[in-house]
Steps between C-alpha positions, in 0.01 A plus 500: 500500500660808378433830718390832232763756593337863565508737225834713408330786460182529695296814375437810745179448747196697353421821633242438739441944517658506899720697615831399544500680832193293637679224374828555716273596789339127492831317507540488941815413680370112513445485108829662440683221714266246342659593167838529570453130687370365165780714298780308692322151467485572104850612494601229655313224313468629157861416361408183589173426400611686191756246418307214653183514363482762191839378376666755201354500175728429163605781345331705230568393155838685386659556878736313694318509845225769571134422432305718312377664799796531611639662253228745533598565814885568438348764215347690788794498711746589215253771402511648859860479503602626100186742440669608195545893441577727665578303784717297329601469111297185370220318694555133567231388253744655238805295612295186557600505869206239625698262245805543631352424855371162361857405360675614854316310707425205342934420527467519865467247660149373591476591837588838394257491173231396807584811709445766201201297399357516896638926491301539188191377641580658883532857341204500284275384748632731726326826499143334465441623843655860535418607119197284451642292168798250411855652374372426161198731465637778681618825287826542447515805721407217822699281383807610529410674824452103625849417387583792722361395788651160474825713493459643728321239740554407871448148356856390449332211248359802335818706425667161439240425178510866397867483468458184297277632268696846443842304444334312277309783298774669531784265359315449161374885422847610581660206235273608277743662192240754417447614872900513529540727161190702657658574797851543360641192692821346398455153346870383642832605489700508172887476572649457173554840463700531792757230429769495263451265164730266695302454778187522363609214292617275777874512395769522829729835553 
């Protein structure tokens, strides 16, 4: 009996025409600790019962490990990261960062490919309850101010995945060879036209 995992990207509640104020005003002290009791019990099971019982789908036709969702997700992240101009020069849809994502961490090793998969699904799911939808329906604007706050986090788990996610980002916009010309970056360091022809042949003193 196979368990249906919940969706990646559950849609934003309807508005139901309350305030948001009366709504804060009906969560008491006892509710509060109620949800932060359940919080720590899904923390602490769902990496398992993620693994255990949902297992990780194949990948999408044409990538090495991400499934199509995914994928999806890692275009959302690289989009909140890379916007494009004029915060930075090209936006990672133009440098197909999401595929160079796919290709990074599917030669890790599979514990490792497991731990971005579980980060991907962590992150998205985790504004649901301060900004009312998943990662991947938020605007870009709220998006990257999520990636911020997992920065920036008390959670040392948190800043631990952020930092993941931004080296990674990070280390395939910045080998890009268009980003590097945009930005005037040196693509290595030519020393044949500091040597003599005798040692830039090889041949002794």
């Amino acid at each position: 009996m196979s368990a249906t995992p919940p969706p990646l990207f559950p849609d934003a509640p309807e508005p139901t025409g309350e305030s948001p104020h009366l709504l804060r005003g009906q969560l008491t002290r006892r509710r509060l600790l109620k949800l932060f009791g359940a919080g720590g019990l899904l923390l602490a099971g769902g990496a398992w019962v993620y693994n255990t019982l949902w297992r990780f789908g194949p990948p999408a036709p044409g990538l090495l490990c991400l499934t199509k969702d995914e994928l999806a997700i890692s275009e959302k992240i690289a989009e909140a990261f890379f916007p494009g101009p004029p915060s930075c020069p090209l936006s990672a849809a133009a440098v197909g960062l999401s595929d160079f994502a796919d290709r990074y961490i599917g030669g890790l090793y599979e514990d490792n490919i497991r731990l971005f998969k579980l980060l991907f699904r962590a992150l998205n799911l985790s504004p649901v309850l301060g900004h009312g939808r998943s990662f991947y329906w938020l605007p870009l604007e709220k998006r990257i101010r999520v990636l911020e706050e997992w920065g920036t986090s008390e959670l040392t788990v948190r800043r631990a995945g952020y930092a993941s996610l931004r080296f990674l980002y990070s280390m395939g916009y910045f080998e890009e060879p268009r980003v590097q010309r945009a930005l005037m970056l040196s693509h290595g360091c030519e020393l044949s036209e500091r040597l003599d022809p005798a040692e830039a042949a090889g041949e002794p003193r």
